[in-house]
N, C-alpha and C positions, 0 to 999 in steps of 0.2 A: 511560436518559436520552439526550439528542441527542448530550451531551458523548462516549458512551461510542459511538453510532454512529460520531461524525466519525470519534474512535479506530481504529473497524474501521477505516472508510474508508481513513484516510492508513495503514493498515499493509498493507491491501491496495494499494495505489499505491504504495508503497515494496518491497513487495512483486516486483510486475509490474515494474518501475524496475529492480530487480538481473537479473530474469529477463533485461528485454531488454539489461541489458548483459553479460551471461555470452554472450548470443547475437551480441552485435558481434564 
């Protein structure tokens, strides 16, 4: 469903989001 895409989505964004603050 789209519902379940956006899901990845934001979990992949949130994801990359702690990455690049581990990286600051």
């Amino acid at each position: 469903t789209i519902q379940e895409k956006q899901n990845h989505i934001l979990s992949l964004l949130e994801h990359l989001n702690n990455l690049t603050k581990h990286q600051l």
